[in-house]
TORMI-322780 format. One record per residue (C-alpha): residue number from 1; residue in three letters; x, y, z. Coordinates in Angstrom, 3 decimals, padded with zeros to 6 digits, m for minus. Layout:
TORMI-322780
resi, resn, c1, c2, c3
NUM, ALA, X, Y, Z
...
This chain:
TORMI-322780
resi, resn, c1, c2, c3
1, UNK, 062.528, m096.353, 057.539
2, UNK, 064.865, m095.527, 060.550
3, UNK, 068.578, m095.892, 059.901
4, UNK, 070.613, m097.288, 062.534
5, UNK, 072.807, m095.009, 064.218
6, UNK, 075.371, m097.838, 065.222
7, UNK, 077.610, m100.157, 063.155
8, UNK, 078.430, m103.533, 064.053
9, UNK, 082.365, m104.235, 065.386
10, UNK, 083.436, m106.484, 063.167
11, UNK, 082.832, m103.836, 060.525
12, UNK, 084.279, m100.793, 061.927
13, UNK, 087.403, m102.671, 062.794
14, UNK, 086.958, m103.579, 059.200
15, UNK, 086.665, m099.603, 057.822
16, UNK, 089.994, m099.222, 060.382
17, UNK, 091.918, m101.668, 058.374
18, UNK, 090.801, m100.731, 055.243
19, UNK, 091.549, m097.283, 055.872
20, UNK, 094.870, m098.198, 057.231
21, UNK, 095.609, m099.908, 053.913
22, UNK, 094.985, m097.087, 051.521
23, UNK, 096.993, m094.969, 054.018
24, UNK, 099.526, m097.225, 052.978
25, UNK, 098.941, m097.204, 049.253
26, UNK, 099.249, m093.507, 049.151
27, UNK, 102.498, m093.611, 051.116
28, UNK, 104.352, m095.673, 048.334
29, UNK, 104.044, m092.061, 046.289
30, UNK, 104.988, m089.890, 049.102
31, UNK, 108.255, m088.864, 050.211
32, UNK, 109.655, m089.588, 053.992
33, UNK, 108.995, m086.430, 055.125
34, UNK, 105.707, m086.206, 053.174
35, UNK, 103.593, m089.445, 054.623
36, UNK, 100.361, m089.288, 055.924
37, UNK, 099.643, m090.725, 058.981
38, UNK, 096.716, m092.742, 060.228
39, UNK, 093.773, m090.751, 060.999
40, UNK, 093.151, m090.728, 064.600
41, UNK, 089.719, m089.345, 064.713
42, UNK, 088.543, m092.655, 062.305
43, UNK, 087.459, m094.700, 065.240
44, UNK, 085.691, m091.638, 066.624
45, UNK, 083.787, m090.790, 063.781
46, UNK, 082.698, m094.788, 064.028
47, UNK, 080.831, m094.556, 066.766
48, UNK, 079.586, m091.339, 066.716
49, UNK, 075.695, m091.894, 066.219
50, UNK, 075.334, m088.898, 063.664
51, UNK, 078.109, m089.674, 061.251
52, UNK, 077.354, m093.265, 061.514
53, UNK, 073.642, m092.477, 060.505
54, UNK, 075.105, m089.972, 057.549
55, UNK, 077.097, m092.846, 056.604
56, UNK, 074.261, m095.423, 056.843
57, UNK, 071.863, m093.335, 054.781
58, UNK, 074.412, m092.711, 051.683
59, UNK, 075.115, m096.950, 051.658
60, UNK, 070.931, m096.496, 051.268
61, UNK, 070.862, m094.662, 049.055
62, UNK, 073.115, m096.942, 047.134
63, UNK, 071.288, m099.814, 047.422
64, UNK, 067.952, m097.927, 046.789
65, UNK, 069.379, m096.901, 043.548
66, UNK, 071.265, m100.811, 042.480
67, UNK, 067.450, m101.954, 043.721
68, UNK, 065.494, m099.151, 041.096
69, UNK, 068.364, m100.819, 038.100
70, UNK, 067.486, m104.421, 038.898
71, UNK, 063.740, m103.699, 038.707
72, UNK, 064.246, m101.817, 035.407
73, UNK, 065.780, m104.710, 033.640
74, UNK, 062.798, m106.901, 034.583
75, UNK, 060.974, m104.760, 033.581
76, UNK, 062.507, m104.704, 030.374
77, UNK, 061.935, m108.508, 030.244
78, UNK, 058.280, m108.634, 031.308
79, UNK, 057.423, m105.728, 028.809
80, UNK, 059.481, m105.096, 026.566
81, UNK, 061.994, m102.417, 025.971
82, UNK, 061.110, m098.778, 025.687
83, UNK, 061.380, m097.231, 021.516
84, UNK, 064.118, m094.530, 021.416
85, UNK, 061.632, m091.940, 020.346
86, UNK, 059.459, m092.657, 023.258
87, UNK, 062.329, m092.927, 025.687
88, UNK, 062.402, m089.302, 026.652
89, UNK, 063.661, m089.436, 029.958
90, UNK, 066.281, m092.125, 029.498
91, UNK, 068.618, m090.507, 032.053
92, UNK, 066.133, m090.412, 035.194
93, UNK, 062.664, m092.509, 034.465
94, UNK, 064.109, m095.224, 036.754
95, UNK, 064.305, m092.917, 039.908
96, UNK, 060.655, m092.727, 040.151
97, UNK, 060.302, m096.226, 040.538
98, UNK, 059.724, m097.587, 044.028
99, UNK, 062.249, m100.279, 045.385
100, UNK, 060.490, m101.415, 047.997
101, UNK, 059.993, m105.774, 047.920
102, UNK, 056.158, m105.711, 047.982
103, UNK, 053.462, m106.665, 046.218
104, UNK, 052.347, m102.632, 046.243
105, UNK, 055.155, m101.571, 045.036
106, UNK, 055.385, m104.008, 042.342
107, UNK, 052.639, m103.058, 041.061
108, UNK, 052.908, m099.312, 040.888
109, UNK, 056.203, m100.061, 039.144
110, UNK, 054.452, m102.112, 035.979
111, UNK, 052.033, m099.312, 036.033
112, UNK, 054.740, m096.656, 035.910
113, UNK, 056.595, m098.655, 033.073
114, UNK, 053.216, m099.398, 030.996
115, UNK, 052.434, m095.432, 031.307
116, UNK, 055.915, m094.545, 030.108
117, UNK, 055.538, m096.886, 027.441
118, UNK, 052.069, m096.068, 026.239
119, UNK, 051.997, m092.433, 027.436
120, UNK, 055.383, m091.081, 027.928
121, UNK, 054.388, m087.107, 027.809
122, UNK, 051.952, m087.814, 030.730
123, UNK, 054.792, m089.173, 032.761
124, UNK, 056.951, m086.015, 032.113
125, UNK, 054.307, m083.957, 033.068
126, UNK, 053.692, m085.462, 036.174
127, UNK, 057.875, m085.189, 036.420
128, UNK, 058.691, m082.058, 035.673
129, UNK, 055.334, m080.130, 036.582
130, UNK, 055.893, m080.931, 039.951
131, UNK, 059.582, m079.336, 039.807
132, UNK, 057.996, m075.768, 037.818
133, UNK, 055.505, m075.769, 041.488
134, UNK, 058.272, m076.408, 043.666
135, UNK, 060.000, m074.295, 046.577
136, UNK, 063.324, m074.162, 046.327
137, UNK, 063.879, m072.228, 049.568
138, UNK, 063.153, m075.421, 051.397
139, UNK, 066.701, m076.874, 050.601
140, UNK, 067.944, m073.115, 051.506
141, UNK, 066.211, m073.726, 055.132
142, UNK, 068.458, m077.043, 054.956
143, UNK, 071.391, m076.675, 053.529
144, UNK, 074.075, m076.261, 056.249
145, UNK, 072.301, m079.425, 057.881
146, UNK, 074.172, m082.379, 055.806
147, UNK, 071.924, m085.009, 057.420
148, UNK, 069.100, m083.009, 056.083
149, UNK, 070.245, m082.609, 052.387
150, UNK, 070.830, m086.637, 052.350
151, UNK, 067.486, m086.720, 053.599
152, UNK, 065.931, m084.711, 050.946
153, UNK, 067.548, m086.734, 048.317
154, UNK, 065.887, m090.075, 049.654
155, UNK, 062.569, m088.865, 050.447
156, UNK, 063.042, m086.339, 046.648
157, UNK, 064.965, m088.587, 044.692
158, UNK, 063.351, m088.225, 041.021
159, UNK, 063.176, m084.904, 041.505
160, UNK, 066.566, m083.904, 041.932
161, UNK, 067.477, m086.334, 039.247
162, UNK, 065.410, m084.818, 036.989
163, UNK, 066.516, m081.651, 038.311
164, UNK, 070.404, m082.496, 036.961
165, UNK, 069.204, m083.376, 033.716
166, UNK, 066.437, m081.120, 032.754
167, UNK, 068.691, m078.906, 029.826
168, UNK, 068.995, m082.268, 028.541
169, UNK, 065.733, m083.846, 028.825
170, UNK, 063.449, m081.207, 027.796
171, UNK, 066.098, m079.621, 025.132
172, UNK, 065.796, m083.637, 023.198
173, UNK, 063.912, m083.163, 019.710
174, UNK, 061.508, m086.438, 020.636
175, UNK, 060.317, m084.077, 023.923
176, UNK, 056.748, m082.038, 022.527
177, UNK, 057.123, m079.268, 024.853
178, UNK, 054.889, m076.394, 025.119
179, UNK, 056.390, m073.929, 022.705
180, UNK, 056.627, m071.363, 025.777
181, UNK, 058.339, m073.846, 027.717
182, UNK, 060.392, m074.513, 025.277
183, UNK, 061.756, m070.881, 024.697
184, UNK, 062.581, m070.142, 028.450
185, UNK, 064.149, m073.644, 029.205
186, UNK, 067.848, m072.332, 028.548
187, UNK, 066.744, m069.298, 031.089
188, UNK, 065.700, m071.167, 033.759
189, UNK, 067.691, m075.027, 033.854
190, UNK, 070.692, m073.392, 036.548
191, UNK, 067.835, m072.392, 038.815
192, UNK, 066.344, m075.853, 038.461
193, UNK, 069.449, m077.880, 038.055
194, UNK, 070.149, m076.198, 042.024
195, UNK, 067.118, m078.779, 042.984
196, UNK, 069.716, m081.612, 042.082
197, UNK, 072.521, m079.840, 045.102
198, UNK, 071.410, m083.259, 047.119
199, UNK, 072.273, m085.566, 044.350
200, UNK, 075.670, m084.010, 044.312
201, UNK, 076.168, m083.872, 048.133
202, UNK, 075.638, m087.801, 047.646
203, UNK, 078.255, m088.635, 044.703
204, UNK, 081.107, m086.713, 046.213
205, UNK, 080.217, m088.807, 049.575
206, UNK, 079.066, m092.224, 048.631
207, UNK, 080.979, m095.454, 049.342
208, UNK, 083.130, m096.868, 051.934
209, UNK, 085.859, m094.068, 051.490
210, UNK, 083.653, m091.524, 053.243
211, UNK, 085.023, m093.521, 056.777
212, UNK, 088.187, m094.776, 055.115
213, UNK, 089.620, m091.818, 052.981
214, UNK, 092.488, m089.770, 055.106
215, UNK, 090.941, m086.739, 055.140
216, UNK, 094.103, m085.069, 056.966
217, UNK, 095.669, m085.457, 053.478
218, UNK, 097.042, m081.500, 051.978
219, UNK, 096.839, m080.128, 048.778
220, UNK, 100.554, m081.077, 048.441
221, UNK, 100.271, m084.329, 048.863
222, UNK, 097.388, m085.086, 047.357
223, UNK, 099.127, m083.624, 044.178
224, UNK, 102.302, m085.623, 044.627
225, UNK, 100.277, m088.959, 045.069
226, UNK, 098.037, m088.076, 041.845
227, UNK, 101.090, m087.561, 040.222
228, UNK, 102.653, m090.753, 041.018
229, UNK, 099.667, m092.315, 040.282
230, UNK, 097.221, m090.235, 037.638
231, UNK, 094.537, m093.415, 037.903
232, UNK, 093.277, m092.020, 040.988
233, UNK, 091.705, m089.088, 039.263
234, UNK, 090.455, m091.223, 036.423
235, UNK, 086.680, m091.255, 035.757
236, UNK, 085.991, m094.793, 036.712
237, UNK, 088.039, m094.433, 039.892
238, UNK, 085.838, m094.127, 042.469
239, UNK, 088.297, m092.341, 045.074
240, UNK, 088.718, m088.827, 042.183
241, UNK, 085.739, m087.659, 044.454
242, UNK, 088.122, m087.422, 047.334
243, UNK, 091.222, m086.490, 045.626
244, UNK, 089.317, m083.433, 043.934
245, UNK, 088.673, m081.407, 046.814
246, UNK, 092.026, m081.173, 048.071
247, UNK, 093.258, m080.733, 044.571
248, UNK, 090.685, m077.687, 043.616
249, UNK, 089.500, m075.448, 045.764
250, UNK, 086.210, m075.041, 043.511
251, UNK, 085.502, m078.611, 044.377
252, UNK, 086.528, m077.911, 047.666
253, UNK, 083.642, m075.272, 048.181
254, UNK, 081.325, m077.471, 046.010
255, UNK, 077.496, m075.657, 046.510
256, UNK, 075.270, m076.307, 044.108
257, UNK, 072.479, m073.758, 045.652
258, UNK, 075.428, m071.009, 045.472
259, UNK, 073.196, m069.762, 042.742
260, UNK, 069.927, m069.473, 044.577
261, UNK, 071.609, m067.675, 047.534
262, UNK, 072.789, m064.980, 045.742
263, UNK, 069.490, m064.370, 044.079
264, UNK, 067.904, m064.320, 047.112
265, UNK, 070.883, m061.926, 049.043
266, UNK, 069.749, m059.739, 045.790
267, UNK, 066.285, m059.386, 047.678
268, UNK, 064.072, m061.433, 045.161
269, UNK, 061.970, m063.836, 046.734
270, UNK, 061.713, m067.621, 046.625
271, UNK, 058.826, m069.765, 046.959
272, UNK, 056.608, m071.722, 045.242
273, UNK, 056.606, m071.718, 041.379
274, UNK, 059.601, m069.735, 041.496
275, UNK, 061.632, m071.110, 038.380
276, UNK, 058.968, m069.895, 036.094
277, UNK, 058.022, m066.000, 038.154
278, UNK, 061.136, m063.971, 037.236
279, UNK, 062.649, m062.992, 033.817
280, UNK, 065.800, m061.486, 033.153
281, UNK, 067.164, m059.257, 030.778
282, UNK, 070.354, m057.825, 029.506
283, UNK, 071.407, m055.254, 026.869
284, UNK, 072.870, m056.709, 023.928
285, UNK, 075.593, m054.647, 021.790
286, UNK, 075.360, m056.124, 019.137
287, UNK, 071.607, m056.966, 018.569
288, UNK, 071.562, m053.132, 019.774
289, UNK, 068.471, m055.097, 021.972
290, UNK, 067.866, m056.616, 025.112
291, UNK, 068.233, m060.164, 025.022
292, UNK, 066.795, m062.566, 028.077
293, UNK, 069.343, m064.445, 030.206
294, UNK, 069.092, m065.957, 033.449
295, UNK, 068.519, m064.985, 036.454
296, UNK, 071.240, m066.225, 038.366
297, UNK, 073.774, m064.714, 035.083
298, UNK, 071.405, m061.231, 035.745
299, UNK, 072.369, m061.174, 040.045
300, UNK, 076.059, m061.783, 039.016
301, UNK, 076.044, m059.144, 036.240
302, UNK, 074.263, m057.332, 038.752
303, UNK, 076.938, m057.465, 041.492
304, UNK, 079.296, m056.355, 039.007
305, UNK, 077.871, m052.986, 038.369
306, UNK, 076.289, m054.243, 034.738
307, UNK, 072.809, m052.620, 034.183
308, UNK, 070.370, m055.355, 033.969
309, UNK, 066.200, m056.080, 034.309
310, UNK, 064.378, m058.180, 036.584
311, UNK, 060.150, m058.585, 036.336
312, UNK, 057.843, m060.863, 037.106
313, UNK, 056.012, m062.588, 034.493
314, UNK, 053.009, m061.963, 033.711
315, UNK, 050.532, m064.283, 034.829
316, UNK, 049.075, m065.347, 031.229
317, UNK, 052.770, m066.255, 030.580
318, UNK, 053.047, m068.550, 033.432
319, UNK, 049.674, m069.745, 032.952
320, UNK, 051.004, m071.084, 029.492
321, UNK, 054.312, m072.039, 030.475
322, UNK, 052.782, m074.782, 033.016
323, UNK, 051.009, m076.380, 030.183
324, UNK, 054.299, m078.154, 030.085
325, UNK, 054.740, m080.032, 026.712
326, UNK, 051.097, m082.155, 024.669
327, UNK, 050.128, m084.278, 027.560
328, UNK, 048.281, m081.067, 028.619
329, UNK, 046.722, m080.424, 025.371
330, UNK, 045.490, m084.202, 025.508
331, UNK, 043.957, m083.910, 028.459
332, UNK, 042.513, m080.833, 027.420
333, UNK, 041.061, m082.532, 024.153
334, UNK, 039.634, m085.433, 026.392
335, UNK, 037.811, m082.972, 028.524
336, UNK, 036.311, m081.776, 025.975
337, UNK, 035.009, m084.480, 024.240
338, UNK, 033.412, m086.144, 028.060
339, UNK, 031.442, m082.290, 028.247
340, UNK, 030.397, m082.835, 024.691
341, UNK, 029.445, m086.264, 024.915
342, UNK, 027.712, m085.675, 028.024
343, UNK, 025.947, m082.041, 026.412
344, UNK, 025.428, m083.857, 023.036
345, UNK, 023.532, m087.655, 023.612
346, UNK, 025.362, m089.106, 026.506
347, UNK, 027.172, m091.754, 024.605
348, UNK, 030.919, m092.264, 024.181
349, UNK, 032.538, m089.554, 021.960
350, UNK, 033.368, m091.090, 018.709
351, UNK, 034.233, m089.048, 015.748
352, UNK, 033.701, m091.631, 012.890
353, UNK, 030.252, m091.945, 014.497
354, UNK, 029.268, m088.579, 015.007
355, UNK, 030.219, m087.576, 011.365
356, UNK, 027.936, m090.477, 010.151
357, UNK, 025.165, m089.935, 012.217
358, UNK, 025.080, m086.628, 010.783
359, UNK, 026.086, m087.161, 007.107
360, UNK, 023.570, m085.935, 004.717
361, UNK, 021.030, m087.956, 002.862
362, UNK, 021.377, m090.140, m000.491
363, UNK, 020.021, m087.316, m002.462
364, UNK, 022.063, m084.800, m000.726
365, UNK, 025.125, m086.332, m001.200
366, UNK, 024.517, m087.496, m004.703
367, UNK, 023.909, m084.025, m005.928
368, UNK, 026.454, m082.723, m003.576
369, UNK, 024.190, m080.632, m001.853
370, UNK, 025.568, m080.113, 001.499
371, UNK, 025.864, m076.816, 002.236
372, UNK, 029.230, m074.804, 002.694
373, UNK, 028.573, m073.897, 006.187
374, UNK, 028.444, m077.484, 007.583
375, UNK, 031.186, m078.821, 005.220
376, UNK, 033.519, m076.179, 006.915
377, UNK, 032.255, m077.010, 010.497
378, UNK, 032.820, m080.476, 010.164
379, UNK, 035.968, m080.131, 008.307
380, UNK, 036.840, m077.662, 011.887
381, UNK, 035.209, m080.281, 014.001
382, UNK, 037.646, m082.742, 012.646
383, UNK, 040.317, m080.343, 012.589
384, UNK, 040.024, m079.390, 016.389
385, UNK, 040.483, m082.737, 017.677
386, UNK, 043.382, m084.175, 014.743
387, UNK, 046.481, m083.687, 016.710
388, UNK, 048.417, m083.470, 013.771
389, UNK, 045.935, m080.555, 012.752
390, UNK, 047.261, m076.837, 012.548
391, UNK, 043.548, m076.191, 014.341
392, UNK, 044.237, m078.477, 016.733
393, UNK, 042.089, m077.394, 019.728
394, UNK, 041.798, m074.239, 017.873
395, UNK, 038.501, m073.308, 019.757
396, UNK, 037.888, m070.021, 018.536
397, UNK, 037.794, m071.454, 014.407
398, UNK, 035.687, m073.571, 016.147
399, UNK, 032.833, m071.737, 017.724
400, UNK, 033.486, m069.447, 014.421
401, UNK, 032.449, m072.645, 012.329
402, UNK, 029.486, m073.550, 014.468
403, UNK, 027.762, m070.531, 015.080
404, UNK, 028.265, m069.894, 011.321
405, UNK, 025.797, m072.779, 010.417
406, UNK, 023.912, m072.273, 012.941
407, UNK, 023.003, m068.812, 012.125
408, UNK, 022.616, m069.588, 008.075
409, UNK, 020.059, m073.026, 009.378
410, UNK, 018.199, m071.349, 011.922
411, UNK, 016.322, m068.641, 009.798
412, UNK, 015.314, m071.722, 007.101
413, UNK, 012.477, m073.102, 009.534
414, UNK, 013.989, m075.271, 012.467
415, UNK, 010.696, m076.221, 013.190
416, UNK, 010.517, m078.364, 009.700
417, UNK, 009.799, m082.026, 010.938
418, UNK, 010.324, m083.227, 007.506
419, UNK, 014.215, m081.696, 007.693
420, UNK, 015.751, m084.695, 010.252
421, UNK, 019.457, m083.957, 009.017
422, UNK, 018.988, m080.000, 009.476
423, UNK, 017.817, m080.471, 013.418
424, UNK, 020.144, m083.041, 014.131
425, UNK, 023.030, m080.996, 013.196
426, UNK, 021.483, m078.213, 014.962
427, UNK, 021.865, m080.351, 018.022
428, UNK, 025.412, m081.086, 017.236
429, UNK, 026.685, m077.825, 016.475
430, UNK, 024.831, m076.250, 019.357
431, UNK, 026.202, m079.178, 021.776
432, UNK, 029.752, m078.142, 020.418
433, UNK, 028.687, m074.164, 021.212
434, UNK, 027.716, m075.274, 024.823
435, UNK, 030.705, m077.035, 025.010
436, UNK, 032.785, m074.438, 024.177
437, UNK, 031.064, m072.439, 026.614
438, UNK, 031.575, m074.237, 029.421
439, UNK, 035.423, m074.584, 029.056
440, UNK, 035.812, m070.673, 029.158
441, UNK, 036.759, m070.434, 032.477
442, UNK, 040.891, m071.343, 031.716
443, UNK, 041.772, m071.752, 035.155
444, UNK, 038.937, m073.959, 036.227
445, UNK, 040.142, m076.176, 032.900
446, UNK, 043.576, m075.921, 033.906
447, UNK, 043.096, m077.306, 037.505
448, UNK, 040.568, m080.238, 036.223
449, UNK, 043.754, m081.369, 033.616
450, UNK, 046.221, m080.991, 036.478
451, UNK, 044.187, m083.278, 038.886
452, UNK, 043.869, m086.010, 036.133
453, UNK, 047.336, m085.697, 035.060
454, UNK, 048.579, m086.424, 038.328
455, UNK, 046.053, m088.666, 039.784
456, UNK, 048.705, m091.633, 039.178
457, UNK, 051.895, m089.909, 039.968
458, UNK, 053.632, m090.402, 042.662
459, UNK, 053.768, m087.938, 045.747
460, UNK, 056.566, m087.875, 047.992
461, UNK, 056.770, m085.670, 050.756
462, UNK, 059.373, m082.678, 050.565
463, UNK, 061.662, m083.777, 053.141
464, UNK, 060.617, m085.471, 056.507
465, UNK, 057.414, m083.990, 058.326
466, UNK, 059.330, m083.904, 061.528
467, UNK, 062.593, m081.800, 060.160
468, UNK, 061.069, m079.369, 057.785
469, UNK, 057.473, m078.475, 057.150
470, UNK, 056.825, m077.940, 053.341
471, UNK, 054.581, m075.152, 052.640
472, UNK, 050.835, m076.380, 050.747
473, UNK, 052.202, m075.512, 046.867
474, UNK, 049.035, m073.779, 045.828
475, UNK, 049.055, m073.063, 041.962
476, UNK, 048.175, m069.312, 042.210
477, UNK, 049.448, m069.213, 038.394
478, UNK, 046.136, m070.395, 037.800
479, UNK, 043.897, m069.099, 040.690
480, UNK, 044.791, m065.561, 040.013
481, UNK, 044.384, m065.267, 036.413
482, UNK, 041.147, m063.478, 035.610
483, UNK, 040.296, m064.641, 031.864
484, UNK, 036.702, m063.006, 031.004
485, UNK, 034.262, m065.767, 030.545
486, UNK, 032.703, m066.022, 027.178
487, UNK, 029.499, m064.954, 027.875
488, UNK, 027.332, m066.449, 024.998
489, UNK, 023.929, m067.851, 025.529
490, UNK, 023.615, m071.491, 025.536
491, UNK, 022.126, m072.899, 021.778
492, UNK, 020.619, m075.648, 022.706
493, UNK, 017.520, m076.370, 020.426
C-alpha cells in the first residue's frame, strides 16, 4: 500500500508545537549559555515528500505491529492459549501474522495459530528455513538507502524478528533441533541476527520524536540534561533512543550489518544460503586444538594479524544442517508411509493394522512359532516409525531387517498356496524394500519435504519488486549433492 508523501496542516503545526515544547523541557536543565534553540529545519523536513514518507512508513509500521497484538489476543480467546512447551517462538510467532481487516487474512491467521498450536516445529521450519536460504547481500545493496531498509522491514517483518531472536529461540530446551543445527547455532546467530539491522533502524526511529526531537542537541548537553533528569534514559522512556546517540558514539554509528561488511571486504562471498556455507576456526591454547568460532569473530581476528581458517562446508554438512529441527524428520516419516501404502495395497498406512493383518496364525502364536527373522523386522518396522524410537527412521536397520526375512522365507517354497501368512509378509517386507528404494535419492526426498513443509507458509517478497530485484534462492545444498542411489532390485513377489 502507497504511503502518503504529505501530512495534513493541522498536524505538522501540531509536530511544531510539540517539538517546541520538549525544546522547552530540556531547557529547564540547561544553563543560559547552554540552551538549545528551536530547530529551524523542522518545518522543512515537514514537507519534504521523502522524510514525510520515512516518517509515514515507521507510524505503519507501528500500527501494523499494535494490529498483529490485538489479533493475537483474540486469538487467544477463540482458541485457546498456546502450552509453554509448545510455545517455542514466544518472542516473534505474532509477526507472521497478517493485519490486514479481511476476511483472507482472517483466515490465514486462525490457520497460522491452529498450526502453531497443533504443529509448532512445522511453523519454525517454515520460519527459520527460509532465513538458512536467504541472501543477506540484498540488505548490503540497501543499506545506505534508509527508505529502503524501512521498506525491507515491512515487506520482511518475521524475518528480521526472528532474525533478533534466533540464539534465543533455537538455543530453548522445548526447540527439537536437528542435532547439526544445533551444534553450529552459537557460530552462526551474529551473521543471522545482521538480518534483524531493519528492525533496529525502526526502534531507534519510531514515534513522533523522529520530527519533534532537537536533533541540533551536542553531546554536552545532552549529558547535562540526562543528568538533570536520569528518567530520560530510563528503559520505559521512549525518548533514551534519541538521547543515546548523542551520548555514545557506538550508538551513534549504530550498523547492525557492520559484521557482514567486513566479511565481505575480507573477499568471502555472500549469497544465498550463506549463514550455513562457511566455517571458522581458531587455535585454541589451551585445548592445544582448533576450536570453531564465527565467522565474523574469524575476519576480526583476521584483521588483527591472528592466524585463523575459513572453508566451506561440505555439502553433506549443509545438506543435514537444513533439516532444521523434527518437523523434517516428520515429513520424512509421512513420505514414507504414502510410497509404502501406495507400493504395499493402496490403503491408508496404519500400523496397528498392518501388524494384524500380518500376525501369525492361532497355532503359530500358541506355540510361539514365529520365526526370529520376522519378530525382529516387525519389532524394526515399529521401531522406524516410533518417534520416541532410537531407530527412528533408521532405514538402513531397516532394509537390514527386511531383506533378512526375506532371504531366510524365500528358499522355504514361496510358491506354497497353503502358507497365506508366509506370502503375505513377503509382500510386506518386499513393499518396505521397494520403499526404501525409492527414497534413495536424498535430494529428490529433501525437495518433496521442503515443498510440503512450506506449502502453507507465508511468502513475502524480499523487498519491493520495483527497488531491488531478489535473486531466485535455488537450494543448490540439495541439487548438488551426489548421494549414490541404492541400487537394489525391486522384491516385489
Amino acid at each position: 500500500m502507497p504511503v502518503d508523501e504529505v501530512l495534513e496542516q493541522d498536524y505538522k503545526n501540531d509536530l511544531i508545537l510539540k517539538h517546541r515544547r520538549l525544546v522547552d523541557e530540556f531547557n529547564k536543565y540547561l544553563p543560559d549559555d547552554k540552551k538549545l534553540s528551536y530547530d529551524e529545519n523542522l518545518e522543512k523536513r515537514l514537507n519534504d515528500p521523502k522524510e514525510v514518507i520515512y516518517f509515514n512508513t515507521l507510524n505503519e509500521i507501528s500500527n501494523r505491529i499494535s494490529k498483529q497484538e490485538k489479533i493475537f489476543q483474540n486469538l487467544i480467546k477463540k482458541f485457546g492459549s498456546i502450552p509453554s512447551d509448545k510455545n517455542i517462538m514466544p518472542r516473534s510467532f505474532i509477526y507472521g501474522l497478517k493485519p490486514e481487516d479481511n476476511e483472507k487474512s482472517r483466515k490465514y491467521n486462525e490457520k497460522l495459530y491452529k498450526l502453531y498450536l497443533e504443529d509448532p516445529d512445522k511453523v519454525l521450519y517454515q520460519r527459520y528455513k527460509r532465513i538458512l536460504d536467504f541472501d543477506p547481500s540484498i540488505l548490503l545493496k540497501i543499506k545506505d538507502d534508509k527508505q529502503k531498509i524501512l521498506d525491507f522491514y515491512l515487506e520482511n517483518q518475521a524475518l528480521c524478528e526472528d532474525a533478533f531472536v534466533v540464539s534465543s529461540t533455537l538455543t530453548d530446551s522445548f526447540v527439537h533441533l536437528n542435532p547439526n543445527l544445533r551444534k553450529i547455532v552459537k557460530y552462526i546467530s551474529k551473521e543471522v541476527e545482521s538480518l534483524s539491522h531493519p528492525l533496529m533502524v525502526y526502534k531507534w526511529n519510531r514515534g513522533e520524536t523522529y520530527m519533534t526531537f532537537p536533533y541540533n542537541m551536542t553531546k554536552e548537553q545532552a549529558l547535562l540534561i540526562a543528568e538533570g533528569n536520569p528518567l530520560y534514559l530510563s528503559k520505559e522512556n521512549p525518548l533514551k533512543e534519541k538521547f543515546y546517540p548523542k551520548i555514545d558514539e557506538n550508538a551513534a554509528n549504530l550498523n547492525g550489518l557492520a559484521g557482514l561488511e567486513k566479511i565481505e571486504a575480507n573477499g568471502i562471498e555472500i549469497g544465498p544460503g550463506f549463514f550455513t556455507k562457511y566455517k571458522a576456526f581458531k587455535f585454541d591454547d589451551k585445548k592445544n586444538e582448533n576450536v570453531e568460532i564465527s565467522l565474523e569473530d574469524a575476519v576480526k581476528l583476521k584483521e588483527k594479524g591472528v592466524e585463523v581458517e575459513i572453508k566451506e562446508r561440505t555439502k553433506e554438512e549443509r545438506f543435514e544442517i537444513n533439516k532444521i529441527n523434527r518437523a523434517y524428520e516428520k515429513e520424512f516419516n509421512n513420505i514414507f508411509k504414502k510410497r509404502f501404502a501406495n507400493n504395499y495395497d493402496k490403503k491408508e498406512f496404519d500400523l496397528n493394522r498392518l501388524v494384524f493383518k500380518n500376525r501369525g496364525s492361532f497355532i503359530e502364536r500358541f506355540f510361539r512359532r514365529t520365526s526370529r527373522e520376522y519378530r525382529e523386522f516387525i519389532k524394526t518396522f515399529k521401531d522406524y516409525n516410533d518417534p520416541n524410537s532410537k531407530d527412528y527412521l533408521n532405514e538402513e536397520r531397516l532394509r537390514e531387517k527386511a531383506k533378512l526375512y526375506y532371504d531366510y522365507k524365500l528358499p522355504q517354497g514361496i510358491y506354497y498356496k497353503g502358507d497365506l501368512v508366509g506370502r503375505g509378509r513377503l509382500k510386506f517386507v518386499s513393499a518396505v524394500i521397494k520403499t526404501i528404494d525409492s527414497m534413495a535419492s536424498k535430494e529428490e526426498v529433501a525437495r518433496e519435504i521442503n515443498e510440503n513443509i512450506m506449502e502453507d507458509s507465508y511468502k513475502e517478497p524480499a523487498v519491493k519488486e520495483h527497488e531491488v530485484k531478489e535473486e531466485v534462492i535455488s537450494n543448490e545444498i540439495i541439487d548438488d549433492i551426489n548421494l549414490e542411489k541404492n541400487k537394489n532390485d525391486d522384491l516385489v513377489l
